[in-house]
N, C-alpha and C positions, 0 to 999 in steps of 0.2 A: 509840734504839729502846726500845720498855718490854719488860721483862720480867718475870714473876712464874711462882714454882715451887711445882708443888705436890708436896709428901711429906707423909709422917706424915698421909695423908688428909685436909691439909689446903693450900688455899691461903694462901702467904704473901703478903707485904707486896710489892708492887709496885714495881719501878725504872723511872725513863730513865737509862738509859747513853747513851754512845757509841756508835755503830755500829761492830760488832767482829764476825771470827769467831767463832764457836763452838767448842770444845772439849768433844767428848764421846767415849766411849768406842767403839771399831770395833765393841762387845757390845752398842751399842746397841740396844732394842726396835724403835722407829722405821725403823733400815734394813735390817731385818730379817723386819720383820713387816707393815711398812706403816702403823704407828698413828702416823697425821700428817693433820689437820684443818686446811685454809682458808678463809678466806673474802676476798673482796676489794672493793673502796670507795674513792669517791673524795671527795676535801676541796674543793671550789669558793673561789676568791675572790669577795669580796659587795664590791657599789660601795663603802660603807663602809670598807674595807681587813680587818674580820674575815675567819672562814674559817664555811663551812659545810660539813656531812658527810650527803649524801644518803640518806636512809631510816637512820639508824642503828638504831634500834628492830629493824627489819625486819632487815639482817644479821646482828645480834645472835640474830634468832628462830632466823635459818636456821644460823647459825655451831651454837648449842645443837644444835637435831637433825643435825646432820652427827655432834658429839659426842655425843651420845646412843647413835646407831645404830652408832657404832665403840664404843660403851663404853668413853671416854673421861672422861676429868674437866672437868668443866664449869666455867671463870672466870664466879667470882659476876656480875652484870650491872654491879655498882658498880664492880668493879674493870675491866670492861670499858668500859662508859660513859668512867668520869672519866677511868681511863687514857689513852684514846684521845685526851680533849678534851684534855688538858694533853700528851699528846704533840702534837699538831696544833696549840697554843696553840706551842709552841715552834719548829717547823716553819714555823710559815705560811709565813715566807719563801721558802720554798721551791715555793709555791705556783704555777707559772708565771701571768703575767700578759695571755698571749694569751689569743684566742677560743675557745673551745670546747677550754680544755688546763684541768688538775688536778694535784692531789698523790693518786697511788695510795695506797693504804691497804693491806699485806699483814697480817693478824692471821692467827697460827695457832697449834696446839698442835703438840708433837713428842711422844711417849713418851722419859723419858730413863733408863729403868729397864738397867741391863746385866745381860742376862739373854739366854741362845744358849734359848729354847724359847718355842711356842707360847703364849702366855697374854697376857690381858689387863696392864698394866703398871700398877706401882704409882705409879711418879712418873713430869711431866710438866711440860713448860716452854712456860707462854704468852708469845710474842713478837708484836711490831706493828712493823714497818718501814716507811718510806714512801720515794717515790721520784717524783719528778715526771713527769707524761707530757705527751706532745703528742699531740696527733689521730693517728690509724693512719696516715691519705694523707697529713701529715709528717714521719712517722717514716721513711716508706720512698724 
């Protein structure tokens, strides 16, 4: 998963980790307040064996004003962008290789400021998970 935190009014350096729980405080802003931003996206396999990521531009646009309108902190596009492509660059495999299947993309922010009251949050943590899917009518 990538991750990248921002404090001190700023975003830091970007990771992939491991896919791990989370550890944050029950003072959470996020479940508390609700300041929690998604967006979701899927990665295709290309005859080629690369990957591709549909409309990325576009989710990106829409991910911004979803952040915006919670007044939220906005990941630069850079760090969105490349993040994304070298997470998915390590991933593909995971790509399933049926008809009409993908690798889901979950990108989102959490607020991770511990604070019990109403207010905008100073720090917040962008994360990108992904997860392979199959069609709806084969999942059920």
């Amino acid at each position: 998963m990538l991750v990248c935190d921002y404090f001190n009014e700023q975003w830091h350096e970007a990771q992939i980790v491991p896919f791990a729980n989370l550890s944050l405080s029950p003072a959470t802003l996020a479940f508390h307040y609700g300041q929690t931003v998604f967006e979701g996206m899927k990665a295709f396999r290309m005859q080629d064996g690369g990957a591709n990521i549909f409309r990325i531009d576009k989710h990106y646009d829409r991910f911004v004003r979803s952040l915006e309108r919670m007044c939220m902190a906005v990941p630069p596009k850079e760090i969105f962008m490349e993040g994304l492509k070298q997470l998915i660059n390590l991933d593909k495999n995971w790509i399933p290789t049926q008809e009409n299947c993908a690798l889901y993309i979950r990108p989102f922010v959490i607020a991770t400021e511990k604070f019990l009251g109403a207010r905008v949050s100073s720090d917040y943590r962008f994360i990108v998970i992904t997860h392979p899917c199959l069609p709806l009518c084969e999942a059920y």
